[in-house]
KELOVO-202722 format. One line per 2 residues: their letters; for each residue z, x, y of C-alpha. Coordinates in pm, 1 decimal. Layout:
# KELOVO-202722
a) Z/X/Y | ...
# end
This chain:
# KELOVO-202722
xx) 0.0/0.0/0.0 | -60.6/130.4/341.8
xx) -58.8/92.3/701.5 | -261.4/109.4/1031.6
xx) -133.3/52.9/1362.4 | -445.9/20.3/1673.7
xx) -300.9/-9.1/2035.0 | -513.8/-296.7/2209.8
xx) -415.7/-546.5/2494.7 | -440.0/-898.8/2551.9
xx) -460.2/-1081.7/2860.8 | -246.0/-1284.9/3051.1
xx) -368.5/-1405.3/3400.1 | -435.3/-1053.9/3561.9
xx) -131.7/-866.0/3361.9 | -289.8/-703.5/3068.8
xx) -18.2/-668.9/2847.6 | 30.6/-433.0/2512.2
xx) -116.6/-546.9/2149.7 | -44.3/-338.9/1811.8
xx) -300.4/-444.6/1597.3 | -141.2/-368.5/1262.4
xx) -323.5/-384.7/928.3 | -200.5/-360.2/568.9
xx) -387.6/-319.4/284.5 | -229.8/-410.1/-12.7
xx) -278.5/-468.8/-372.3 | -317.4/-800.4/-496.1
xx) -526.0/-1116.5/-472.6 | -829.5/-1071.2/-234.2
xx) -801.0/-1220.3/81.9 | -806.5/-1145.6/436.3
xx) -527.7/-1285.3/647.3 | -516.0/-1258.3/1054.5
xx) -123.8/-1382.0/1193.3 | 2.0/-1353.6/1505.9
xx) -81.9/-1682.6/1736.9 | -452.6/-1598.3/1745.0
xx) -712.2/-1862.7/1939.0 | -992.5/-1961.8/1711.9
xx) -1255.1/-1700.6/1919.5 | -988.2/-1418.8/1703.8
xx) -983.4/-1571.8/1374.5 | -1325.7/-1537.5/1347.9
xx) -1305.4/-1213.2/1393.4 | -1291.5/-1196.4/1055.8
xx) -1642.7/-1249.6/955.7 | -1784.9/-1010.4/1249.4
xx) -1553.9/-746.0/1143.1 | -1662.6/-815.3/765.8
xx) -2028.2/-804.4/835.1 | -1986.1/-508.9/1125.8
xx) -1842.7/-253.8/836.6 | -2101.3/-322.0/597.9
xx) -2424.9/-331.7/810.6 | -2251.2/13.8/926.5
xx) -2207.6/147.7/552.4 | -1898.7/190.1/513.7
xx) -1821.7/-124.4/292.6 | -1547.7/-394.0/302.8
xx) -1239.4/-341.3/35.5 | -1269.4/-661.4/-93.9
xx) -1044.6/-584.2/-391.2 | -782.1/-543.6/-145.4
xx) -532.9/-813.0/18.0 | -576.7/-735.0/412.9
xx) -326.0/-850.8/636.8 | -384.7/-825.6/973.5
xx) -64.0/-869.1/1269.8 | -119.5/-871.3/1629.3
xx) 228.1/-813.3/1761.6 | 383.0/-924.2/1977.5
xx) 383.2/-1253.6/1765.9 | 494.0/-1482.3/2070.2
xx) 180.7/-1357.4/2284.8 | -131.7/-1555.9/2280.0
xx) -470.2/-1344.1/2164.1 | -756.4/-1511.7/2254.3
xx) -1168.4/-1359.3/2293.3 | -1328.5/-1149.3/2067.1
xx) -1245.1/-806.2/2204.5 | -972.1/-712.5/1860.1
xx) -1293.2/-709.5/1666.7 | -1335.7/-317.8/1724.6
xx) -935.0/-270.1/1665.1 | -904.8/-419.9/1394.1
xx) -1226.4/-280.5/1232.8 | -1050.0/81.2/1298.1
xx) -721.5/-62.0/1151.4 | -890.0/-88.9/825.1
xx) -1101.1/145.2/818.8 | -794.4/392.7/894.0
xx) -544.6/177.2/689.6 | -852.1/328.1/366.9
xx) -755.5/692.5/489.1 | -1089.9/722.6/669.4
xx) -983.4/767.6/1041.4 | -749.0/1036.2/1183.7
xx) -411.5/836.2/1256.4 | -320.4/1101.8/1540.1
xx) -676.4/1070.3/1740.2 | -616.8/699.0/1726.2
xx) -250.9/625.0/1797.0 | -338.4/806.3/2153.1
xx) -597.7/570.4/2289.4 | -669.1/138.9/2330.6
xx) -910.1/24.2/2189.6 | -1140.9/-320.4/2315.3
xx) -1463.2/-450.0/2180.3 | -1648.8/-739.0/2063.2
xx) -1880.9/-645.9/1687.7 | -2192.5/-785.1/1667.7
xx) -2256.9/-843.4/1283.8 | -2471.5/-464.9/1291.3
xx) -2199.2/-308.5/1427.1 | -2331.5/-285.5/1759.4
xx) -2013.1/-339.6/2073.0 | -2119.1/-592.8/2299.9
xx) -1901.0/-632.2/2643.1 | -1548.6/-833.4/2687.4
xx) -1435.8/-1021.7/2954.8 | -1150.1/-861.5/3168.5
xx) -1209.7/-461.3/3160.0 | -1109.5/-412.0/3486.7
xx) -803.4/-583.7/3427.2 | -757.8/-393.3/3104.8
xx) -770.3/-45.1/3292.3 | -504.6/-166.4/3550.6
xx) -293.4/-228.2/3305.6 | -351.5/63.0/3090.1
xx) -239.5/289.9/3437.5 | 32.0/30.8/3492.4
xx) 172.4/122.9/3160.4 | 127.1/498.5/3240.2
xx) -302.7/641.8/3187.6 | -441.6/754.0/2891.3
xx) -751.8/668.3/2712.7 | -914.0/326.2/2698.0
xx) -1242.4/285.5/2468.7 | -1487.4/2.1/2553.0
xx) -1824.9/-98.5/2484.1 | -2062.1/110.5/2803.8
xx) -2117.6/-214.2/3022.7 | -1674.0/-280.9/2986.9
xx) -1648.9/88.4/3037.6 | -1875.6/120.4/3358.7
xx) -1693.4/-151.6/3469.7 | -1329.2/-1.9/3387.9
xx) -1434.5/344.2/3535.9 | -1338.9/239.2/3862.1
xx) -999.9/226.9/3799.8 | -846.5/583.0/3883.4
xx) -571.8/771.9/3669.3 | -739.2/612.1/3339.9
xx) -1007.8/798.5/3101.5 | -1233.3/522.8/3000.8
xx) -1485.5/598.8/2728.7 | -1808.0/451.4/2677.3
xx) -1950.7/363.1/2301.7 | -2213.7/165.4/2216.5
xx) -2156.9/102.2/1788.3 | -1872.6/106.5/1592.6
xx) -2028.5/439.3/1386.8 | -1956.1/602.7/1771.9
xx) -1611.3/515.4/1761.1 | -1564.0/622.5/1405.1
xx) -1740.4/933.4/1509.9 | -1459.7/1044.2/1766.7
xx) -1188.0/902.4/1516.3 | -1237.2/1139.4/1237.8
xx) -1019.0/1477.6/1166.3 | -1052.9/1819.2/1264.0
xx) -1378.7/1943.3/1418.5 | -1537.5/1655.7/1215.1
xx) -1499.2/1459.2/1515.9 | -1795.1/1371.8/1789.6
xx) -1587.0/1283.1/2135.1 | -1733.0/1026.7/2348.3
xx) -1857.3/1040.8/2655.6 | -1659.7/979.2/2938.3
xx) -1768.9/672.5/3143.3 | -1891.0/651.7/3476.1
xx) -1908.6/360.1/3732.8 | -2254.9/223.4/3774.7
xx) -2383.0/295.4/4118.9 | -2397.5/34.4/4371.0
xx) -2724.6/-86.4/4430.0 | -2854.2/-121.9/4812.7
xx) -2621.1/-416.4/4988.1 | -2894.4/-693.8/5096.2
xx) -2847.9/-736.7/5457.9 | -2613.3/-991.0/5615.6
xx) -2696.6/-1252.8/5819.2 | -2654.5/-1154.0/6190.9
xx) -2417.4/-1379.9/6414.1 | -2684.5/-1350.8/6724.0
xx) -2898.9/-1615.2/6522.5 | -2649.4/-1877.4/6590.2
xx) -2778.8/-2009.7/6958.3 | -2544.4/-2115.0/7209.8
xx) -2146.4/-2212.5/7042.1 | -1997.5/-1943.0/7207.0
xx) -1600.3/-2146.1/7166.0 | -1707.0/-2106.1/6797.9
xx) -1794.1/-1764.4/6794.9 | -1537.7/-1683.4/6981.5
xx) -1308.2/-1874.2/6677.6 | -1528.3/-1673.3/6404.8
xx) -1382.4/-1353.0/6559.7 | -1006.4/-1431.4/6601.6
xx) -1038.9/-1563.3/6253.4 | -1186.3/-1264.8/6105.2
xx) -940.3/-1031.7/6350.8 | -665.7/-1200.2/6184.9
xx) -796.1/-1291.0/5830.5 | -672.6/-1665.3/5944.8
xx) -800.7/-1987.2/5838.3 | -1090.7/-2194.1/6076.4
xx) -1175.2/-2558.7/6041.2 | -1510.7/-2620.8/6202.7
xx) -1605.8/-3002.7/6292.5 | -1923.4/-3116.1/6430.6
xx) -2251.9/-3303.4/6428.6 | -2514.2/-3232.0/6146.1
xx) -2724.0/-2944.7/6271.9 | -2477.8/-2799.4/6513.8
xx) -2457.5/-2447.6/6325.9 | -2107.3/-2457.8/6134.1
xx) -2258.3/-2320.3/5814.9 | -2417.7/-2076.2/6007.0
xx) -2068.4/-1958.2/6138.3 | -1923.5/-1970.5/5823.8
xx) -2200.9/-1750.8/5631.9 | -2169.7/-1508.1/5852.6
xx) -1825.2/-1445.4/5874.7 | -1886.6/-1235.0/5634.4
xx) -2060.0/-923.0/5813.4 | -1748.2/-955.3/6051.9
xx) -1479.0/-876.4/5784.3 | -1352.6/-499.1/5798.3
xx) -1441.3/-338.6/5433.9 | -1207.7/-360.3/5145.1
xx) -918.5/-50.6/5047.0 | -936.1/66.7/4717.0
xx) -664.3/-158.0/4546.9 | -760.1/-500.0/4719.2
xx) -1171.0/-420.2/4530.4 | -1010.4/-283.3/4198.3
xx) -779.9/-667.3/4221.1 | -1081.8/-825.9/4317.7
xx) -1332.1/-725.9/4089.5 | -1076.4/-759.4/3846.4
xx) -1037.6/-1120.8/3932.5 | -1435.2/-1185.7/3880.9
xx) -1424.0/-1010.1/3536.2 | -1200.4/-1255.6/3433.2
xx) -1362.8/-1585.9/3540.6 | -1745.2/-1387.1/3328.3
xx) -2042.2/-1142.5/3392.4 | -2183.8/-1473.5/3611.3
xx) -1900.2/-1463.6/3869.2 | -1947.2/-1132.9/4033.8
xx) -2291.6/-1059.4/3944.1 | -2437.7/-1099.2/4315.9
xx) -2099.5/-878.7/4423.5 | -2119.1/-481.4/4492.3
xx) -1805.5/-357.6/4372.3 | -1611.3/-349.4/4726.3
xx) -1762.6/-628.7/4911.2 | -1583.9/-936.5/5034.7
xx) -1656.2/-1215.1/4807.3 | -1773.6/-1528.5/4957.1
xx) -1707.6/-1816.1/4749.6 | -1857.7/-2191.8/4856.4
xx) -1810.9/-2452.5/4559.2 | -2011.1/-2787.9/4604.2
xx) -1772.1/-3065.4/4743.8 | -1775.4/-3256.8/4378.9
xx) -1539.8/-2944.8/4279.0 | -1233.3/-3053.5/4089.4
xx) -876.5/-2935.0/4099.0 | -878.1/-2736.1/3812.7
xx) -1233.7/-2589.2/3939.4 | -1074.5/-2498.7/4280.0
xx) -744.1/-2367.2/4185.4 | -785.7/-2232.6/3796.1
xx) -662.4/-2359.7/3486.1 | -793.8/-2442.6/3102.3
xx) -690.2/-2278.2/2807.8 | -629.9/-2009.4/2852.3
xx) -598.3/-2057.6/3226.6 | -852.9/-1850.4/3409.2
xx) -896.5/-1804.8/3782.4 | -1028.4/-2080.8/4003.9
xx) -1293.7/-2032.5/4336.5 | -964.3/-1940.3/4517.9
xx) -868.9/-1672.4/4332.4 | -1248.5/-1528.8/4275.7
xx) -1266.0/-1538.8/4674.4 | -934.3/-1352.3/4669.1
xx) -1017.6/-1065.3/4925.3 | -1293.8/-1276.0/5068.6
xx) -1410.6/-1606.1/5220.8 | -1366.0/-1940.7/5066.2
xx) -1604.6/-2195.1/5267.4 | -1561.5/-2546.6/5220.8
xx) -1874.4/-2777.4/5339.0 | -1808.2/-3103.7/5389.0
xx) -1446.0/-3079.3/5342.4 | -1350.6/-3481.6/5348.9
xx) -1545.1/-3535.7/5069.9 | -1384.8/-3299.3/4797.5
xx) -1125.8/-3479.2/4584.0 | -807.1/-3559.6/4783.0
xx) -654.6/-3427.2/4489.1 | -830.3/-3083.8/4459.6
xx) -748.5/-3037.9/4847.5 | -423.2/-3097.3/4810.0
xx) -390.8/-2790.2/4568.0 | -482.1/-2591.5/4818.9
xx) -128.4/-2626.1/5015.2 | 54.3/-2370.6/4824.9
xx) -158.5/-2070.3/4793.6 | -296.5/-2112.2/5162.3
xx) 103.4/-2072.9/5223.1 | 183.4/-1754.8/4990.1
xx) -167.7/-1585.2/4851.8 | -91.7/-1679.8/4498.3
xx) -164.8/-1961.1/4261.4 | 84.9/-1975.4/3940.9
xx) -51.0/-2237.0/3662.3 | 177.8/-2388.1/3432.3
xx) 71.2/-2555.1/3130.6 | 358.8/-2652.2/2855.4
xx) 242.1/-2347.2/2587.1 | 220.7/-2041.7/2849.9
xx) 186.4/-1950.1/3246.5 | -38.2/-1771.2/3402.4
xx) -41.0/-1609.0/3770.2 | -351.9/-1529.6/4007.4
xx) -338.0/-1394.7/4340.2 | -535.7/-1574.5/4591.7
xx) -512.4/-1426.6/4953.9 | -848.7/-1597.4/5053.3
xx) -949.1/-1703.6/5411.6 | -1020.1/-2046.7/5449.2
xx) -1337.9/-2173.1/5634.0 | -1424.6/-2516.3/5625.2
xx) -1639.4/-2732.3/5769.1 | -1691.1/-3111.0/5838.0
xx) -1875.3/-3408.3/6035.2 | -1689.0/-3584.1/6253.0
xx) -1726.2/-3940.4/6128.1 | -1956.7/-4065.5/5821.0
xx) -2265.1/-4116.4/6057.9 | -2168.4/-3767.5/6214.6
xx) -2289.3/-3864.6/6501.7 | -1971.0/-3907.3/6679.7
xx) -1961.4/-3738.1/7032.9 | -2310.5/-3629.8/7016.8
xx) -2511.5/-3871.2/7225.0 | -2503.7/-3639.0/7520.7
xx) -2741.1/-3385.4/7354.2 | -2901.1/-3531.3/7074.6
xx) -2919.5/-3896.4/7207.8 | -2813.7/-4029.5/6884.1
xx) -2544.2/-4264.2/6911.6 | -2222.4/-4326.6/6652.3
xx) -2279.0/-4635.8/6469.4 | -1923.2/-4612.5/6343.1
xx) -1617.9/-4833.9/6344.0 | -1305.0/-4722.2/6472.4
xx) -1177.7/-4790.2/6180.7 | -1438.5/-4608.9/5992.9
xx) -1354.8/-4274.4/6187.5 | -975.8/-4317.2/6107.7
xx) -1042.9/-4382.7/5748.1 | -1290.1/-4037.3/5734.7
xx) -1079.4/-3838.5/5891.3 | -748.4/-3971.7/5705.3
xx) -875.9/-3810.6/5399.1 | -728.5/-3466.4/5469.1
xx) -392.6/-3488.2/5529.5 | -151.4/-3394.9/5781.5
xx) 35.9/-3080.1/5558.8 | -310.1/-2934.6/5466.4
xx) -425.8/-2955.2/5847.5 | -135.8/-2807.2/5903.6
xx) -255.1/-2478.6/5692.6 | -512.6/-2439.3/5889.3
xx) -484.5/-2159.0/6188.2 | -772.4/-2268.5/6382.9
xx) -938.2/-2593.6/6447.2 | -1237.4/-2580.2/6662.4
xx) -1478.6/-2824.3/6758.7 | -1870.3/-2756.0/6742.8
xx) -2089.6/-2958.0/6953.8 | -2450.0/-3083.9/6943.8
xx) -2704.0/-2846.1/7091.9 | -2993.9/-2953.5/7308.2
xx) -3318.0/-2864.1/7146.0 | -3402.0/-2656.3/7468.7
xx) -3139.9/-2425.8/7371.0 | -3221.2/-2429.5/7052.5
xx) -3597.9/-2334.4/7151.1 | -3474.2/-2024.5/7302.4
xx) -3403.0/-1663.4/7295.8 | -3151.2/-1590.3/7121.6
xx) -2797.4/-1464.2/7262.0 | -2480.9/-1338.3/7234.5
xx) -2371.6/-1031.0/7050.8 | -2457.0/-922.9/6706.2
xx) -2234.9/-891.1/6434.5 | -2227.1/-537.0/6435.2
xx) -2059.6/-531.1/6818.5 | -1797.7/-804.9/6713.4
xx) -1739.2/-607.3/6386.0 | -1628.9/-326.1/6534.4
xx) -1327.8/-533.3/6806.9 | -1240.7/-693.4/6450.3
xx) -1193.6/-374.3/6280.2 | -1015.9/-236.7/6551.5
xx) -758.9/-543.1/6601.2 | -745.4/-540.5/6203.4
xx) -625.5/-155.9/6267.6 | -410.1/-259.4/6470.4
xx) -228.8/-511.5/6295.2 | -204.8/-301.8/5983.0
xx) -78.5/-13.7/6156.1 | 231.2/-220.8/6281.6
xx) 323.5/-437.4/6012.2 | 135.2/-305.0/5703.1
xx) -71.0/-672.0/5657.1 | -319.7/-890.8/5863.6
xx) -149.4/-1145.3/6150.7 | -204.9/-1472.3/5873.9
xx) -54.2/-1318.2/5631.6 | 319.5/-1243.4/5858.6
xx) 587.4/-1408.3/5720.6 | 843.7/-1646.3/5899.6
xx) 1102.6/-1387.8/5958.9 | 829.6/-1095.7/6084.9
xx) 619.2/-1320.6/6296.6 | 848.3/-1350.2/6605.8
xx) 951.7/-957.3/6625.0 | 596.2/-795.8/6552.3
xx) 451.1/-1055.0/6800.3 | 647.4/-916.2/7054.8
xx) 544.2/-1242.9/7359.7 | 714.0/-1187.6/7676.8
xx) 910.0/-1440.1/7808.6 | 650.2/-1624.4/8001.8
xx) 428.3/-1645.9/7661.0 | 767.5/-1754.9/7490.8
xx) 840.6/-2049.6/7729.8 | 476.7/-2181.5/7800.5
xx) 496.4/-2154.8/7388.8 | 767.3/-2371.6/7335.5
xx) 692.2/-2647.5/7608.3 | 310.8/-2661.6/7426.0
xx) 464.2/-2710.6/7090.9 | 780.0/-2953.9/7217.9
xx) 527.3/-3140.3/7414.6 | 255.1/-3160.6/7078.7
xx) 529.4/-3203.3/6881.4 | 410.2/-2948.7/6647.7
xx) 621.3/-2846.9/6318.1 | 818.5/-2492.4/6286.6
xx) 449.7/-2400.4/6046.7 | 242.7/-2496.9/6350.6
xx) 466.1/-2288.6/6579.9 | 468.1/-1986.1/6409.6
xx) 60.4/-2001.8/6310.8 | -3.0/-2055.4/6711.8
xx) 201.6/-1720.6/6744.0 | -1.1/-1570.0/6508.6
xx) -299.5/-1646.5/6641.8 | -192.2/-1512.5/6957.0
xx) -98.9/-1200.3/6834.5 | -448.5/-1149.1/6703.1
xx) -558.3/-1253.5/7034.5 | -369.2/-966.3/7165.2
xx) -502.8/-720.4/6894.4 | -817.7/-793.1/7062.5
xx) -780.5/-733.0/7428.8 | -620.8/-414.8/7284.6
xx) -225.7/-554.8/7410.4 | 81.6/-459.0/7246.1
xx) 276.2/-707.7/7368.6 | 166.9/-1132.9/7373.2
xx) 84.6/-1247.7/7725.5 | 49.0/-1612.1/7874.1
xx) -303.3/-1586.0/7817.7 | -291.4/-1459.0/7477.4
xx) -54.5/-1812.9/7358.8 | -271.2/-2056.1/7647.0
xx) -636.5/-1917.2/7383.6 | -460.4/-2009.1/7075.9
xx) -337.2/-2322.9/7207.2 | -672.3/-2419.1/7232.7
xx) -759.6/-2268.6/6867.6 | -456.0/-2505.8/6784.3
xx) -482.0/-2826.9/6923.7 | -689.9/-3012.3/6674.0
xx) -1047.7/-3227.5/6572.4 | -870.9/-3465.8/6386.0
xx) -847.3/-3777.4/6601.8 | -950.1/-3618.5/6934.7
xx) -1273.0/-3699.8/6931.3 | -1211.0/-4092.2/6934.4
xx) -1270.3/-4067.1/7291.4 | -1606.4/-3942.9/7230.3
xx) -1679.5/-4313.0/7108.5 | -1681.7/-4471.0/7444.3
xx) -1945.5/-4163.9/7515.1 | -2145.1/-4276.4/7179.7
# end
């Protein structure tokens, strides 16, 4: 009787934590037993593995009993990437691997039925936790690997059939290393669109930048045709680029959620996520079984825009409250919990009424055909908390169509860019994180407002009877206003531009009726 231990890892949410793949063979009635809470994806494992050794000639021991543990027993296994562990644990648990040259290295791999190691989901998130746990050598099949190779302090190896891995597993001089992976180079970055394309909406632009200066939320609200998905798609070439960690986290995060997720994203650019408006909850936010991460969490870094906003699920919006609030979605289900980060930046965008008309007669001469009690009922479907969330709130108006027959203007995106990566400096240089992300306690002492700021701030929100959330996000927005104009302290002017940021489209525009 004898016994093989493989080191492996399963996956959790984003922690990757430790598997021992142990196998036994043992005298006794043939048979081929796999324990240790396995989905169905790992009990079928079985038959790959089966098939994989023989296509690669080195049999099966069918007159053997195999038993096969993944420990920890409590931990679910689920995908198909034990296939190449436990196809070394019997193989070695025979005597035909070197038990030293695989006790120091992971092992991850799905078998195709020649032997051949096709790619598994999650090898960034494999390689983080292979550092986390303290380096050493991680084998995956060469797309896994190029992926993993990003990851510093870990030596990822490439293979691309299980007679490779075998290869660098046998004793002495016998054995044929293999080669150490490298991170596929990033292709060229197709241009972004340019902010000076957007004609005239120079209140919005103005929003885009503060947003993008602060990393805070923006709810845009206008007439169709008035340029808010414009703004929002080119947010984007505003952002300042991604440190190290935050694109390792992110791409990551995409790894999980499939190849299709992140296939359009060069490793260090800001994702920018926009689900259609029939998205559910669980689409949104994560979940299944095994939960994986939702549009939140795959825009985690990035930009989440939200057309047509009233129309998503009330539901699915509604999810939204909690990791707008604290960067982080946990899902519960009653077998097992799983965490994602989500620090996204919200942009969303929506008509005013169901016509969308509403307000625009003055340049478009179409008027809003609209109830009343139509516009309440439109603009009732997000609620109060989740408006709340949301830093900045600025209408967009109609254009004429003689401004929109014009040269354009403005400044491009490279000009604003560079004020947002400067006030982005800024911020991180005094308080280690981005303005939206300060928390209750830090706001008030890194804002640093004068007393004139402090007062005018506290009559506005006394006066708009704002909550202690709608307080503190006005100060924040302020301070990023400040960032800006290069300030270190908050000024009256600073507070009086995010008041305006802050002061809502929900319900203000019912005077535009009488105008309609």
């Amino acid at each position: 009787m004898t016994l093989a231990v493989v080191h492996s890892r399963a996956l959790v949410g984003l922690h990757a934590p430790p598997v021992q793949v142990e196998v036994q063979l043992a005298p006794g009635l043939p048979g081929f037993t796999l324990v240790g809470l396995a989905e169905t994806e790992v009990k079928e494992s079985r038959e790959r593995v089966r098939a994989a050794l023989q296509q690669s000639g080195f049999g099966f021991p069918h007159n053997k009993r195999i038993t096969v543990n993944l420990a920890p027993a409590d931990l679910p296994k689920e995908s198909g990437r034990f296939d190449l562990p436990i196809a070394l644990g019997i193989l070695a648990a025979d005597g035909r691997l070197d038990m030293a040259r695989l006790a120091s290295a992971e092992f991850a791999g799905e078998l195709g039925l020649a032997g051949d190691l096709r790619p598994v989901r999650g090898a960034v998130a494999l390689a983080l936790g292979r550092r986390r746990d303290g380096g050493g050598c991680l084998v995956l099949p060469a797309p896994s690997a190029a992926e993993a190779a990003r990851v510093p302090g870990v030596d990822v190896r490439a293979a691309g059939h299980l007679l490779d891995v075998v290869a660098s597993l046998q004793p002495g001089e016998a054995a044929v290393p293999l080669p150490q992976a490298s991170a596929a180079p990033a292709g060229p970055r197709p241009p972004l669109p340019d902010l000076r394309d957007v004609k005239g909406q120079a209140g919005a632009k103005r929003a885009l930048e503060v947003a993008a200066a602060g990393a805070h939320g923006l709810l845009l609200a206008g007439p169709p045709g008035s340029g808010k998905s414009m703004l929002a798609q080119r947010l984007g070439a505003l952002l300042p680029p991604m440190h190290d960690e935050e694109a390792l986290e992110s791409a990551a995060l995409l790894g999980l959620a499939g190849a299709a997720a992140g296939k359009d994203i060069h490793f260090g650019e800001r994702p920018l996520r926009a689900p259609h408006h029939s998205a559910s909850a669980v689409a949104l936010v994560g979940g299944g079984s095994p939960p994986r991460p939702g549009e939140i969490s795959l825009a985690h870094g990035g930009v989440l825009f939200l057309d047509e906003l009233p129309e998503f699920p009330r539901n699915a919006l509604e999810a939204l409250r909690e990791p707008l609030e604290n960067g982080r979605i946990t899902i519960s289900r009653a077998a097992r919990q799983a965490s994602f980060p989500a620090r996204f930046q919200l942009v969303a965008a929506m008509n005013p009424c169901p016509c969308g008309w509403l307000g625009a007669y003055a340049a478009t001469g179409r008027a809003c055909r609209c109830t009343p009690e139509a516009v309440a009922r439109y603009q009732g479907r997000l609620s109060g908390p989740l408006l709340d969330r949301i830093d900045l709130q600025v209408e967009v108006p109609a254009v004429k169509p003689a401004d929109l027959l014009g040269q354009p203007d403005g400044e491009r995106s490279a000009d604003v860019a560079a004020r947002v990566a400067a006030a982005r400096a800024l911020a991180l240089q005094r308080q280690g994180c981005a303005n939206a992300a300060l928390d209750a306690g830090a706001v008030e002492a890194q804002a640093r407002a004068t007393a004139a700021a402090t007062n005018f701030l506290r009559q506005a929100a006394e006066r708009l009877g704002w909550s202690g959330r709608g307080l503190h996000r006005t100060l924040r927005v302020a301070r990023t206003v400040a960032d800006l104009a290069g300030s270190t302290t908050v000024e009256l002017p600073h507070v009086a531009e995010a008041l305006q940021f802050r002061r809502g489209v929900i319900g203000a525009s019912a005077a535009g009726m009488a105008g309609g």
